[in-house]
C-alpha atoms as one frame of an Amber mdcrd trajectory, in Angstrom:
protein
 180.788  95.538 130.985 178.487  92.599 131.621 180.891  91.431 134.405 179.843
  94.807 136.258 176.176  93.966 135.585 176.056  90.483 136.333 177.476  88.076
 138.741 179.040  84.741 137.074 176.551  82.672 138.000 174.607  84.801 136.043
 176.324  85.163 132.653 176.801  81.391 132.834 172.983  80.960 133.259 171.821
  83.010 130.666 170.297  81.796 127.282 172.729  82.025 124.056 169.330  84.617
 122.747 169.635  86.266 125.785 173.355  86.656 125.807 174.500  87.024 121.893
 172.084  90.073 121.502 173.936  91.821 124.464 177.103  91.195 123.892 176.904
  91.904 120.176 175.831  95.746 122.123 179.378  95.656 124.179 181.017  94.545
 121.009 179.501  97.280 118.634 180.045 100.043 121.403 183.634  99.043 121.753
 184.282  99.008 117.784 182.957 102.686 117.892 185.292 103.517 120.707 188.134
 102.360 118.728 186.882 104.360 115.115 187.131 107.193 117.399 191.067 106.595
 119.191 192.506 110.105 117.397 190.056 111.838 119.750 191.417 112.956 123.009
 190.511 110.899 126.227 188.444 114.193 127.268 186.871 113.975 123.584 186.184
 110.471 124.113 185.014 110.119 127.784 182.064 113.221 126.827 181.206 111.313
 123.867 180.581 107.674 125.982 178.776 109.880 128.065 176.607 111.279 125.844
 175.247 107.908 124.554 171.694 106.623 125.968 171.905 104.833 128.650 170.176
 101.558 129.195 169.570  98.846 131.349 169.336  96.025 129.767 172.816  94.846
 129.338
C-alpha cells in the first residue's frame, strides 16, 4: 500500500518515526483482513470499504 502512495525515493527517504508508525497501520489492517478470510470476497471487499479512510499513509 505505501508503494501506491509513495515513490521509492520516497519510502527510502523517510525517517524510521515516520515510517514504523505507518507501516505498523498496513501491518495491523492486513492482520484484520486475514481474522476475517471465512468471509466471502463480497463480505470482505464491503467491509475494507467501510473503514475510514485516511491520508496519511
Amino acid at each position: 500500500m505505501l508503494e501506491e502512495r509513495f515513490s521509492r525515493e520516497q519510502f527510502r527517504a523517510m525517517p524510521d518515526d515516520d515510517l514504523i508508525p505507518r507501516i505498523d497501520r498496513v501491518m495491523g489492517g492486513q492482520v484484520l483482513v486475514n481474522l476475517l478470510s471465512d468471509w466471502t470476497p463480497e463480505e470482505r471487499a464491503e467491509f475494507i470499504d467501510a473503514m475510514p479512510k485516511r491520508n496519511n499513509w
